[in-house]
C-alpha positions in Angstrom: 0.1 -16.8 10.5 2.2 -13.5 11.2 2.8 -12.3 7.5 5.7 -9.7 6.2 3.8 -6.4 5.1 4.8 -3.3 2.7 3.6 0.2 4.1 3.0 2.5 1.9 1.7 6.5 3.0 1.7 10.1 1.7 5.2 11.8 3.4 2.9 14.1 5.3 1.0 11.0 7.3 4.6 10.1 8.5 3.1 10.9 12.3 0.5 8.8 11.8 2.5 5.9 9.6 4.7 5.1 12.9 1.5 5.2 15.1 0.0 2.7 13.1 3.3 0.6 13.1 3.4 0.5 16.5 0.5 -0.6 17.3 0.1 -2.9 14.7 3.6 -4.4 14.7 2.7 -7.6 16.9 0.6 -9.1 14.1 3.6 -9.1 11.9 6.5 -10.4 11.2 7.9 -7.2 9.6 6.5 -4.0 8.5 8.8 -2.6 5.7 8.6 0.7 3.9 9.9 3.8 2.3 10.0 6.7 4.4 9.7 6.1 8.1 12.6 8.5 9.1 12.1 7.3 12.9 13.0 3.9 12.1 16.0 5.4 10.0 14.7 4.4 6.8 15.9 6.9 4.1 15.7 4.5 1.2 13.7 6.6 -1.0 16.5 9.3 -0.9 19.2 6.5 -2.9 16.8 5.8 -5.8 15.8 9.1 -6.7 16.5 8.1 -10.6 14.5 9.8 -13.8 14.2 6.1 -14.5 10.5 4.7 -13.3 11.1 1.3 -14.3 14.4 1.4 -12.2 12.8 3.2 -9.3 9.9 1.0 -9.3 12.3 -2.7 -9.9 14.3 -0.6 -6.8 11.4 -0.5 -5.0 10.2 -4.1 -5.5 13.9 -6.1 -5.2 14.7 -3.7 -2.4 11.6 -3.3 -0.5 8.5 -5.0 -1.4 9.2 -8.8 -2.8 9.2 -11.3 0.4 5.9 -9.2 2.0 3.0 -11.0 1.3 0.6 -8.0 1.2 1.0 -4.0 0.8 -1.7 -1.6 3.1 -1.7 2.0 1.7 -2.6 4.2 4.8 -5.0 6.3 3.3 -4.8 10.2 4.3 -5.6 13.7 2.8 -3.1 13.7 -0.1 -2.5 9.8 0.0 -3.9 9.8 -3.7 -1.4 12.5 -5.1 2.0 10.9 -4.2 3.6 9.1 -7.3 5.8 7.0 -5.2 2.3 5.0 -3.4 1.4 4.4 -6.9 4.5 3.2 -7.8 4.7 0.9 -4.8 0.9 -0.1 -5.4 2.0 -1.0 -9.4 4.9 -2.8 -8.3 2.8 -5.0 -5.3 0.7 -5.9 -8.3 3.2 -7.4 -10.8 4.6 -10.5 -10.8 8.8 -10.6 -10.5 10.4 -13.8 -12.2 11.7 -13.9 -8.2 8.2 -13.5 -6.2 5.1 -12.9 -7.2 2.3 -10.2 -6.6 1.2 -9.2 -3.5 -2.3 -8.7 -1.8 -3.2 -5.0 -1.7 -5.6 -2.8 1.4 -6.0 0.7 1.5 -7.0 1.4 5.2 -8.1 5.1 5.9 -6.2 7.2 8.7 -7.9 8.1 11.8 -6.9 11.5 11.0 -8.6 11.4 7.8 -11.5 9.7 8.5 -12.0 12.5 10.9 -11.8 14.9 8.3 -13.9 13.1 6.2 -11.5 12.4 3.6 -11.4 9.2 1.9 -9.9 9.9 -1.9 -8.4 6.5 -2.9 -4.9 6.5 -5.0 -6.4 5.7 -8.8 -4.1 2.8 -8.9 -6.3 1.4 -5.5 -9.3 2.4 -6.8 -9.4 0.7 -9.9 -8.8 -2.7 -8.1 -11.6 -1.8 -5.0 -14.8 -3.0 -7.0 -18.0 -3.4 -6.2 -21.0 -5.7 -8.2 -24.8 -5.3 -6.5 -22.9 -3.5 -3.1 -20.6 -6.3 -2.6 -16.7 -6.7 -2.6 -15.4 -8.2 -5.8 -12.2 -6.5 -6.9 -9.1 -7.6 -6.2 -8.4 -4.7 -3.1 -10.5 -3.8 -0.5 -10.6 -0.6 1.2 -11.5 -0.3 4.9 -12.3 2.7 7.8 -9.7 2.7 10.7 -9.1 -0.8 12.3 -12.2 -1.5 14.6 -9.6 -3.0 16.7 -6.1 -4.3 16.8 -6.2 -7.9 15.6 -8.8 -6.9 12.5 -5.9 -5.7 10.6 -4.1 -9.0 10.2 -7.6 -11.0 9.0 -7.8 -8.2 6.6 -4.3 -8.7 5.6 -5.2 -12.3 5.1 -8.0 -12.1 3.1 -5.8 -10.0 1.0 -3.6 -13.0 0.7 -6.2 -15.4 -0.1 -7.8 -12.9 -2.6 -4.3 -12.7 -4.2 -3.9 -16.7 -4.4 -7.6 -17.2 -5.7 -8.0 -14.4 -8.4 -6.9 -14.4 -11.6 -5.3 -10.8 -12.3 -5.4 -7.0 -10.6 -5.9 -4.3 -12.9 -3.2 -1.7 -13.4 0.1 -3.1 -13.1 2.1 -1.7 -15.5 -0.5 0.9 -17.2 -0.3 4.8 -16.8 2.4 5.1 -14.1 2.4 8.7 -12.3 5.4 10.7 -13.3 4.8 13.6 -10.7 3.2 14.2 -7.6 -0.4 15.6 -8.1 -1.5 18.9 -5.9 -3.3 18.2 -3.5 -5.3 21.1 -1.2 
Protein backbone atom coordinates (compact mmCIF):
# COMPACT_ATOMS: atom_id res chain seq x y z
CA UNK A 1 0.00 0.00 0.00
CA UNK A 2 1.54 3.39 -1.28
CA UNK A 3 1.34 5.51 2.04
CA UNK A 4 1.37 9.68 2.38
CA UNK A 5 4.76 10.47 4.16
CA UNK A 6 6.06 13.80 6.16
CA UNK A 7 9.86 14.67 5.45
CA UNK A 8 11.43 16.21 7.81
CA UNK A 9 15.55 17.45 7.39
CA UNK A 10 18.07 19.97 8.72
CA UNK A 11 17.87 23.19 5.92
CA UNK A 12 21.51 22.43 5.08
CA UNK A 13 20.61 18.59 3.73
CA UNK A 14 18.12 20.38 1.31
CA UNK A 15 20.51 18.78 -1.68
CA UNK A 16 20.25 15.67 -0.35
CA UNK A 17 16.31 15.94 0.90
CA UNK A 18 15.27 16.28 -3.05
CA UNK A 19 17.62 13.33 -3.92
CA UNK A 20 16.01 11.28 -1.60
CA UNK A 21 12.45 12.43 -2.87
CA UNK A 22 13.19 11.54 -6.09
CA UNK A 23 14.15 8.47 -5.81
CA UNK A 24 11.93 7.42 -3.37
CA UNK A 25 8.80 9.15 -4.66
CA UNK A 26 7.34 5.95 -6.55
CA UNK A 27 6.66 4.22 -3.19
CA UNK A 28 4.47 6.95 -2.25
CA UNK A 29 1.51 8.52 -2.63
CA UNK A 30 2.93 11.95 -1.51
CA UNK A 31 5.93 13.09 0.19
CA UNK A 32 5.01 16.44 2.03
CA UNK A 33 7.32 18.84 3.91
CA UNK A 34 8.67 22.10 4.98
CA UNK A 35 11.34 23.38 3.18
CA UNK A 36 11.97 21.88 -0.27
CA UNK A 37 12.49 25.17 -2.13
CA UNK A 38 12.73 23.14 -5.57
CA UNK A 39 9.38 21.93 -5.22
CA UNK A 40 8.34 25.64 -4.29
CA UNK A 41 7.48 24.88 -0.86
CA UNK A 42 8.13 27.98 1.40
CA UNK A 43 5.62 27.13 4.02
CA UNK A 44 7.91 27.46 6.84
CA UNK A 45 8.41 31.17 5.92
CA UNK A 46 4.26 32.01 6.72
CA UNK A 47 4.29 30.49 10.23
CA UNK A 48 7.30 32.04 11.58
CA UNK A 49 5.16 32.89 14.92
CA UNK A 50 6.80 33.33 18.71
CA UNK A 51 3.89 31.00 19.35
CA UNK A 52 5.21 27.04 19.43
CA UNK A 53 2.00 25.65 20.04
CA UNK A 54 0.63 27.62 16.92
CA UNK A 55 3.69 26.80 14.83
CA UNK A 56 3.63 23.34 15.76
CA UNK A 57 -0.79 22.94 15.32
CA UNK A 58 0.46 24.92 11.79
CA UNK A 59 2.69 22.37 11.17
CA UNK A 60 0.32 19.43 11.95
CA UNK A 61 -3.23 20.89 10.26
CA UNK A 62 -1.06 22.22 7.45
CA UNK A 63 1.41 19.65 6.78
CA UNK A 64 1.65 16.53 8.65
CA UNK A 65 -2.12 15.10 9.56
CA UNK A 66 -3.32 12.74 6.46
CA UNK A 67 0.64 11.15 6.20
CA UNK A 68 0.65 8.11 7.84
CA UNK A 69 4.35 8.20 8.92
CA UNK A 70 7.24 11.00 9.29
CA UNK A 71 11.15 9.86 8.14
CA UNK A 72 13.63 12.45 9.59
CA UNK A 73 16.62 12.34 7.09
CA UNK A 74 19.29 12.22 9.40
CA UNK A 75 22.53 14.52 8.57
CA UNK A 76 25.31 16.47 10.39
CA UNK A 77 23.20 19.09 12.26
CA UNK A 78 19.83 17.06 11.81
CA UNK A 79 19.69 16.98 15.71
CA UNK A 80 20.13 20.87 16.27
CA UNK A 81 17.09 22.21 14.14
CA UNK A 82 14.01 23.10 16.42
CA UNK A 83 11.65 22.88 13.57
CA UNK A 84 12.44 18.60 13.10
CA UNK A 85 11.71 18.48 16.64
CA UNK A 86 8.72 20.26 16.35
CA UNK A 87 7.57 18.18 13.38
CA UNK A 88 8.83 14.96 15.23
CA UNK A 89 6.51 16.18 18.53
CA UNK A 90 3.68 16.94 16.41
CA UNK A 91 3.90 13.34 14.33
CA UNK A 92 3.62 11.91 17.87
CA UNK A 93 0.43 13.48 19.26
CA UNK A 94 -2.82 12.67 18.57
CA UNK A 95 -5.21 15.68 16.87
CA UNK A 96 -9.04 15.33 17.75
CA UNK A 97 -8.85 15.17 13.59
CA UNK A 98 -6.10 12.27 12.97
CA UNK A 99 -4.05 10.61 14.98
CA UNK A 100 -0.19 10.06 15.52
CA UNK A 101 1.93 9.00 13.00
CA UNK A 102 4.77 6.29 12.65
CA UNK A 103 8.18 7.92 13.00
CA UNK A 104 11.99 6.69 11.11
CA UNK A 105 15.02 8.57 11.26
CA UNK A 106 17.08 7.22 8.15
CA UNK A 107 20.75 8.54 8.00
CA UNK A 108 22.01 10.52 4.83
CA UNK A 109 24.42 8.97 2.58
CA UNK A 110 26.37 12.11 3.03
CA UNK A 111 26.47 11.57 6.69
CA UNK A 112 26.90 8.14 7.02
CA UNK A 113 30.05 8.91 4.98
CA UNK A 114 31.19 11.17 7.43
CA UNK A 115 30.45 9.05 10.10
CA UNK A 116 27.85 11.09 11.64
CA UNK A 117 24.89 9.63 13.05
CA UNK A 118 23.66 12.11 16.18
CA UNK A 119 19.85 11.45 16.41
CA UNK A 120 17.34 14.61 17.19
CA UNK A 121 16.65 13.89 21.25
CA UNK A 122 13.06 13.92 20.41
CA UNK A 123 13.98 10.51 17.95
CA UNK A 124 16.20 9.20 20.26
CA UNK A 125 14.18 8.89 23.14
CA UNK A 126 11.62 6.76 21.08
CA UNK A 127 14.61 4.48 19.24
CA UNK A 128 15.02 1.84 22.17
CA UNK A 129 16.74 -0.95 22.48
CA UNK A 130 16.12 -4.14 25.32
CA UNK A 131 18.98 -7.19 25.12
CA UNK A 132 20.16 -5.53 21.34
CA UNK A 133 16.80 -5.66 19.97
CA UNK A 134 14.25 -2.99 18.60
CA UNK A 135 11.59 -2.16 21.04
CA UNK A 136 10.80 1.58 21.07
CA UNK A 137 8.32 3.08 19.27
CA UNK A 138 11.08 4.55 16.18
CA UNK A 139 13.56 2.87 14.51
CA UNK A 140 16.59 4.36 13.07
CA UNK A 141 18.23 2.93 10.00
CA UNK A 142 21.66 3.42 7.60
CA UNK A 143 20.93 4.59 4.06
CA UNK A 144 18.23 2.51 2.23
CA UNK A 145 20.02 -0.81 1.10
CA UNK A 146 17.83 -0.35 -1.81
CA UNK A 147 14.85 1.46 -3.21
CA UNK A 148 11.77 -0.53 -2.16
CA UNK A 149 13.27 -1.06 1.66
CA UNK A 150 12.16 2.30 2.46
CA UNK A 151 8.43 1.67 2.10
CA UNK A 152 8.54 -1.77 4.36
CA UNK A 153 10.27 0.42 6.77
CA UNK A 154 7.67 2.89 6.49
CA UNK A 155 5.18 0.15 7.15
CA UNK A 156 6.44 -1.30 9.99
CA UNK A 157 6.40 2.16 11.24
CA UNK A 158 2.64 2.08 10.67
CA UNK A 159 2.08 -1.17 12.24
CA UNK A 160 4.33 -0.14 15.23
CA UNK A 161 2.14 3.00 15.46
CA UNK A 162 -1.27 0.84 15.43
CA UNK A 163 0.09 -1.86 17.87
CA UNK A 164 1.88 0.27 20.61
CA UNK A 165 0.46 1.85 23.29
CA UNK A 166 2.22 5.43 23.47
CA UNK A 167 5.64 7.32 22.02
CA UNK A 168 7.52 9.22 24.46
CA UNK A 169 7.87 12.89 24.16
CA UNK A 170 4.98 14.45 22.67
CA UNK A 171 4.42 17.43 24.17
CA UNK A 172 7.52 17.52 26.86
CA UNK A 173 10.50 19.97 26.54
CA UNK A 174 9.92 21.50 23.05
CA UNK A 175 13.22 23.27 21.49
CA UNK A 176 12.78 26.99 21.49
CA UNK A 177 16.07 27.62 19.35
CA UNK A 178 18.18 25.99 17.06
CA UNK A 179 21.23 24.37 18.85
CA UNK A 180 25.04 24.97 17.32
CA UNK A 181 26.09 22.55 15.62
CA UNK A 182 30.09 22.27 14.27
Amino acid sequence: MARNIFLSFHQDDELEANIWRRRFGQYFNEIRSLGLSEFGDDFAEHIESGDSDYVMRKIREDKIAGTSCTVVLIGQCTWARRYVDWEIAATLRNFSDSQRGGLIGVQLPGAKDHGWSKLPPRLEINVQKDQGLDVGYARFYSPAPSDSTIAQWVEDAVTRRDEMDSAIGSTSDLMVNNRTCP
